[in-house]
C-alpha positions as MATLAB code, in Angstrom:
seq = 'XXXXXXXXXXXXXXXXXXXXXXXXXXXXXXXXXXXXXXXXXXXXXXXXXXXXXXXXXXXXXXXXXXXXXXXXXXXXXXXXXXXXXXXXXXXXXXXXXXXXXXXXXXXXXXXXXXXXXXXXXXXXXXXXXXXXXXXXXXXXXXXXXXXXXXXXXXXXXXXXXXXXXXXXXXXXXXXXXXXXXXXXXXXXXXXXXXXXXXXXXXXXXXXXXXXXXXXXXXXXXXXXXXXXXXXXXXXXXXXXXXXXXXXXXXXXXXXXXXXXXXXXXXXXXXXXXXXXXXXXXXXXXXXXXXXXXXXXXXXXXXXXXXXXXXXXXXXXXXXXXXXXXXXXXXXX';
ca = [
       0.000    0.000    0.000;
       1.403    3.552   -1.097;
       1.566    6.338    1.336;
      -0.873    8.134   -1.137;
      -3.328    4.977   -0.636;
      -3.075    5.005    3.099;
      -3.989    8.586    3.199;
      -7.059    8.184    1.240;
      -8.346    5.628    3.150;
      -7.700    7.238    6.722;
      -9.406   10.334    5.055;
     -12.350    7.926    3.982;
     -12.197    6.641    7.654;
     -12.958   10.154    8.783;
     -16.030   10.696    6.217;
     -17.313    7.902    6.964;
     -17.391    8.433   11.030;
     -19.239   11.831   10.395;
     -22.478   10.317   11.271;
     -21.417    8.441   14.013;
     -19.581   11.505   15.735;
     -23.343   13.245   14.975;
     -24.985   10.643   16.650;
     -22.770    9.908   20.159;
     -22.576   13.644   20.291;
     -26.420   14.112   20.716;
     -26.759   11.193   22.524;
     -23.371   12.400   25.131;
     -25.622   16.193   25.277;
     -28.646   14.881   26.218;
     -27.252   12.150   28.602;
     -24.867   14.775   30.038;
     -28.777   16.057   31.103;
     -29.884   13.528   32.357;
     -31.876   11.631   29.777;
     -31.013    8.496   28.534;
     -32.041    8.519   24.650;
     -32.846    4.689   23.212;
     -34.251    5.690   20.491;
     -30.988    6.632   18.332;
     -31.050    3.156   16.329;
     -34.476    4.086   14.844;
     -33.924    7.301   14.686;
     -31.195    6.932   12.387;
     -33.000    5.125   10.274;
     -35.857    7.473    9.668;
     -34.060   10.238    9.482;
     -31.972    8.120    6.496;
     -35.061    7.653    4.980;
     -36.801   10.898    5.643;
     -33.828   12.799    4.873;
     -33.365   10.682    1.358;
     -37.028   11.468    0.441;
     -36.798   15.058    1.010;
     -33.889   15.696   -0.912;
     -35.015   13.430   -3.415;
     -38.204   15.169   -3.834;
     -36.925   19.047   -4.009;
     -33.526   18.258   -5.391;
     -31.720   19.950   -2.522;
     -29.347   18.678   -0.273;
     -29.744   20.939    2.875;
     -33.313   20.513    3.321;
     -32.782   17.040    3.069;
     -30.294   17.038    6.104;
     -32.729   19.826    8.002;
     -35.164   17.220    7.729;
     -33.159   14.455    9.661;
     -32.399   16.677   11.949;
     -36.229   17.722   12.639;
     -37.011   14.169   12.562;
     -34.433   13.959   15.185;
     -35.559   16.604   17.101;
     -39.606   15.839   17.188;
     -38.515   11.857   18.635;
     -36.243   13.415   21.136;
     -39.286   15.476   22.033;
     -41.350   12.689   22.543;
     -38.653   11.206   25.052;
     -38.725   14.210   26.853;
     -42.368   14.274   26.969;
     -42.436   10.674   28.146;
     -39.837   10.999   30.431;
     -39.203   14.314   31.875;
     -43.346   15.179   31.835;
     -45.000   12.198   32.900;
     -41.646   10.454   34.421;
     -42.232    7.266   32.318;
     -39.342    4.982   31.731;
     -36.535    6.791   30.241;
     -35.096    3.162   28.804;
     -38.813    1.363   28.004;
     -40.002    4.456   25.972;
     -36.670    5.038   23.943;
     -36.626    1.219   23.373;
     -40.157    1.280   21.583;
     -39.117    4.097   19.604;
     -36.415    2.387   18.359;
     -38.294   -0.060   17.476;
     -41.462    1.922   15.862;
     -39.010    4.583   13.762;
     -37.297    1.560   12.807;
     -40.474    0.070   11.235;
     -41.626    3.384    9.955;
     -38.697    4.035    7.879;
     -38.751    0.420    6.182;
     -42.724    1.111    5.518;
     -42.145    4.467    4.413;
     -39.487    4.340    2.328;
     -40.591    1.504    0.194;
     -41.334    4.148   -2.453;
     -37.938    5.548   -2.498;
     -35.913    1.642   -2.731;
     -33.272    1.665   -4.995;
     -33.752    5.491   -6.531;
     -30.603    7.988   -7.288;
     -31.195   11.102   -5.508;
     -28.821   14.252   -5.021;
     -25.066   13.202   -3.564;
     -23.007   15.549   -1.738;
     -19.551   15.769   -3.424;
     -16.331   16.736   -1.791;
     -15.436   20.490   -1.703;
     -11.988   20.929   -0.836;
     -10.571   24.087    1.024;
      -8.326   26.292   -1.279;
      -4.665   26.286   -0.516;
      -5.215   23.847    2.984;
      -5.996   20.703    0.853;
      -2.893   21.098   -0.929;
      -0.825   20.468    2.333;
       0.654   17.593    2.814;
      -0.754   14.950    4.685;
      -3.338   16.828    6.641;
      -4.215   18.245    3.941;
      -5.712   15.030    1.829;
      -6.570   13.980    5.364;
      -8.900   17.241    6.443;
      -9.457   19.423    3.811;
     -10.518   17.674    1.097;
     -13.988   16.593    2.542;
     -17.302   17.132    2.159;
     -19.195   19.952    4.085;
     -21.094   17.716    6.453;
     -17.351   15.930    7.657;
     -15.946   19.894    8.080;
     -19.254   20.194   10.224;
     -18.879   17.328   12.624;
     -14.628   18.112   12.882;
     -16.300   21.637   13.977;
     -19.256   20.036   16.307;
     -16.890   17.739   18.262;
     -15.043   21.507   19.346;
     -18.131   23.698   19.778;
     -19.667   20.655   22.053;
     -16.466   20.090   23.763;
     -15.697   23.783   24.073;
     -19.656   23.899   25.249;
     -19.949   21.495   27.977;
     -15.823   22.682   29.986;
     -15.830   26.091   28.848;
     -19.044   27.705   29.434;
     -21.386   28.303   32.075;
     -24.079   27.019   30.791;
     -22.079   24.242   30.021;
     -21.312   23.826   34.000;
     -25.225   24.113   34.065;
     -25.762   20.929   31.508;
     -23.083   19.309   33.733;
     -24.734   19.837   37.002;
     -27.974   18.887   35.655;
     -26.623   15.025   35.240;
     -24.616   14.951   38.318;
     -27.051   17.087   40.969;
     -29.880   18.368   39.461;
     -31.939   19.818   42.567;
     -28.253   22.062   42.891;
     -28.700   23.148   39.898;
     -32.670   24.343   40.896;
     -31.324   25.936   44.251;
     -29.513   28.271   41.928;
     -32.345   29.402   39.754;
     -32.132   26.869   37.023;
     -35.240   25.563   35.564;
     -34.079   21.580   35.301;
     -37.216   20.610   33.170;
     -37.384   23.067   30.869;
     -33.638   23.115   30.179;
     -33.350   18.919   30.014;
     -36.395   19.474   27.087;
     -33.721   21.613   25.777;
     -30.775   19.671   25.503;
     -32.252   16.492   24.686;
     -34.234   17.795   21.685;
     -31.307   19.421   20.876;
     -29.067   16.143   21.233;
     -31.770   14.399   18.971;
     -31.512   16.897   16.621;
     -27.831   16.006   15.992;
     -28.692   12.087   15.976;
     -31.080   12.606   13.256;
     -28.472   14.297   11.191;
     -26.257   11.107   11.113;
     -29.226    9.353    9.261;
     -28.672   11.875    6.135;
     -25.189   11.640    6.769;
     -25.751    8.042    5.563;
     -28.046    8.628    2.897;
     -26.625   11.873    1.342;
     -23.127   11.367    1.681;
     -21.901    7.900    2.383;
     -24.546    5.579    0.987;
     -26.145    8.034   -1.169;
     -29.937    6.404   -1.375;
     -32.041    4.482    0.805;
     -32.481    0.894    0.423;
     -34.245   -0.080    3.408;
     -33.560   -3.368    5.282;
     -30.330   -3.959    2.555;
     -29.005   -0.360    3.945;
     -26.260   -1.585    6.170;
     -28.164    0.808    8.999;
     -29.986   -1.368   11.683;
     -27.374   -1.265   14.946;
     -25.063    1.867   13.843;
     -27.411    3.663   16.970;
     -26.551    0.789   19.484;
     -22.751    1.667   18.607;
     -22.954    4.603   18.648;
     -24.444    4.477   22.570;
     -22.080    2.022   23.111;
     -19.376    4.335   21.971;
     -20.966    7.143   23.823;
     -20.251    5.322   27.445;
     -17.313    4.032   26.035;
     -16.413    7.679   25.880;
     -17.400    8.311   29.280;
     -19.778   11.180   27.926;
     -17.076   13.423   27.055;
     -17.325   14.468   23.098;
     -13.880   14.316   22.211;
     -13.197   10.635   23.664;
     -16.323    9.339   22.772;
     -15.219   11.206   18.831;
     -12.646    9.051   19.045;
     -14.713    5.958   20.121;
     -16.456    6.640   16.266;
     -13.216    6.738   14.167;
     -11.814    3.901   16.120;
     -14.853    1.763   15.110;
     -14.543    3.684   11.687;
     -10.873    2.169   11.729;
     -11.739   -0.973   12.403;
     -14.677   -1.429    9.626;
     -11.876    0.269    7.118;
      -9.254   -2.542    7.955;
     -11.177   -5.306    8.037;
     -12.026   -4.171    4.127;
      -8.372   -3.577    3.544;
      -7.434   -7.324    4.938;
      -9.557   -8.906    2.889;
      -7.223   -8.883    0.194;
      -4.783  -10.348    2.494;
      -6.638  -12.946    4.433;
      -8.175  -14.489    1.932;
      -8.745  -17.803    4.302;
     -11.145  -16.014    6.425;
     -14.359  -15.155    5.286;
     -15.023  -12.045    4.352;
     -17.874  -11.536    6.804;
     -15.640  -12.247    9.645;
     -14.035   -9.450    9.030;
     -16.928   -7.388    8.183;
     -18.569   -7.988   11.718;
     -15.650   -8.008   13.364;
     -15.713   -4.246   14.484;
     -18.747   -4.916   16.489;
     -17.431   -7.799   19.038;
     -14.271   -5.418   19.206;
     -16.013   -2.401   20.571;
     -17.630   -4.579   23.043;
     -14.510   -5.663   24.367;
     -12.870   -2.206   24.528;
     -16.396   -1.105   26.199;
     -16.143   -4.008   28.831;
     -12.733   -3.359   29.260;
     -13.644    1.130   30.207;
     -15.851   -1.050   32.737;
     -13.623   -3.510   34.991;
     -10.941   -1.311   36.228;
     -12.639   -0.791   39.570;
     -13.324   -4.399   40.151;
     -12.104   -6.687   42.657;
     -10.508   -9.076   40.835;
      -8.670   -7.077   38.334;
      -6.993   -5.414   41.513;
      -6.482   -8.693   42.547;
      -4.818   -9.862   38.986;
      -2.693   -6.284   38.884;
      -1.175   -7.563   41.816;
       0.277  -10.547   41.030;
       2.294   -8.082   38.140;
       5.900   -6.796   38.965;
       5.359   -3.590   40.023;
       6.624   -1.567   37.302;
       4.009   -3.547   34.853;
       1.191   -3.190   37.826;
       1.377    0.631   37.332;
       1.105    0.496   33.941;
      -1.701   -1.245   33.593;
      -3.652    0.479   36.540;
      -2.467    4.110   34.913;
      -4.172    2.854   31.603;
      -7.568    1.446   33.435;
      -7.835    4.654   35.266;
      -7.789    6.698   32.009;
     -10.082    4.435   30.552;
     -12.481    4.283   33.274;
     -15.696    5.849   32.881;
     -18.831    6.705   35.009;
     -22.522    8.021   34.063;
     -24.128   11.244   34.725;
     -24.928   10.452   38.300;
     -28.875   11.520   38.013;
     -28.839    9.442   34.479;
     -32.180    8.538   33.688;
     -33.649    9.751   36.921;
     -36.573   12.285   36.878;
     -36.398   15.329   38.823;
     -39.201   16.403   40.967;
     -39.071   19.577   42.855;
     -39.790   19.303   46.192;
];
């Protein structure tokens, strides 16, 4: 493989996280307030489909990607109704949405099966995409990849820079503090998890637009990108720049298993196809068992200098939710 070959494909790798990064950013927002979103599977999938149909039926891209991310935001609103209003299961009512958007899009969409809509192309940035390296690596995307690189730094900057960003914190962690001081917890958890859905339902168009330009229902390669992409959002212990990572790691992984193929031909392809999936899992379980008793006990059967390694590089990895996560808040 030539160096110009590599580059292409790790600047593939980050096109085709885009919609992942959308989708474990919304999901990290509205869990950072408190509310557990289970719908992001289906969601993804209707927005894909909605988002295809729209753009398919006035020939323009950006209403076609403002309509995943209203689709987005209306079934974020309807966990937030469910949840924050009449305090109903955070987990049973995202679960059935999952389920119903999932269904929806299939019986929906069977119009749209198979059609060529509008793609979006590449635009690269004047003078940047001519450096080297980063430049075929960054600036020769599409506008929708420039957007997330920019999301995962506004959220980031959002949620450890800002005060309202200490708000959304405090609002996961200890939300009657945050009432004490004025803030209106309801209201402002309606907020951020419509706003958080919005952003999941523009990884469906991502799909559909960009990536896999056209909707081909059940064939569409779509059904369990949402359960990663919650998966990576723990696995990024709800902070949008590890769990960003979390989606071009997985990214990554898909691109090399296509890349061994050709090398491996003994193993079937689908081996490698899936094998992204088992491999988050383990990095996932393995963010989970540093503070258990018998990995201490295993660390301490190391020599020393090995022990500290090891514990240094659980402790990093170690993760824990949004204290009130998935708890309603009543004021008292």
């Amino acid at each position: 493989m030539t160096q110009e070959t590599l580059l292409i494909g790790l600047a593939g790798v980050l096109a085709s996280a885009a919609p992942i990064v959308f989708a474990v950013l919304g999901e990290t927002i509205s869990e950072r307030a408190g509310v557990i979103n289970l719908s992001m599977n289906g969601t993804i999938l209707l927005s894909a489909m909605g988002g295809f149909a729209v753009a398919y039926n006035t020939n323009s891209l950006w209403l076609g990607f403002l309509a995943g991310a209203l689709i987005g935001a209306l079934v974020a609103l309807i966990v937030a109704f469910a949840s924050v209003t009449l305090q109903q299961s955070q987990v049973a009512v995202g679960f059935v949405l999952a389920l119903t958007c999932r269904d929806l899009s299939y019986f929906l969409g069977n119009p749209y099966m198979g059609l060529t809509g509008p793609r979006l192309t590449a635009t690269p940035i004047p003078f940047l995409s001519d450096l080297p390296i980063v430049g075929v690596l960054f600036f020769r995307q599409d506008a929708i990849t420039y957007l997330s690189f920019i999301s995962i730094a506004l959220v980031w900057l959002w949620i450890y820079r800002t005060r309202p960003g200490l708000v959304l914190q405090g609002m996961g962690e200890k939300p009657a503090a945050v009432y004490i001081r004025g803030g209106n917890v309801n209201a402002l958890r309606y907020v951020y998890t419509i706003v958080g859905g919005a952003l999941i339902g523009l990884a469906g168009p991502a799909f559909s637009l960009a990536i896999r330009a056209g909707w081909m229902g059940t064939i569409s390669g779509l059904d369990g990108v949402g359960w990663i992409a919650l998966a990576i959002t723990i696995f990024g212990g709800w902070n949008p720049a590890r769990a960003a990572f979390g989606a071009y790691l997985f990214a990554f992984l898909q691109w090399l298993g296509l890349v061994l193929q050709s090398t491996f031909t003994e193993i079937p392809s689908q081996v490698l196809q899936v094998a992204p999936f088992p491999l988050m899992i383990l990095t996932l379980l393995f963010v989970n068992i540093g503070n258990t008793e018998w990995v201490e006990r295993m660390l301490a059967l190391l020599p020393e200098p090995t022990r500290k390694f090891f514990a240094k590089l659980l402790r990093a990895m170690r993760a824990s939710p949004p204290a009130a996560l998935g708890a309603p808040f009543e004021r008292d």
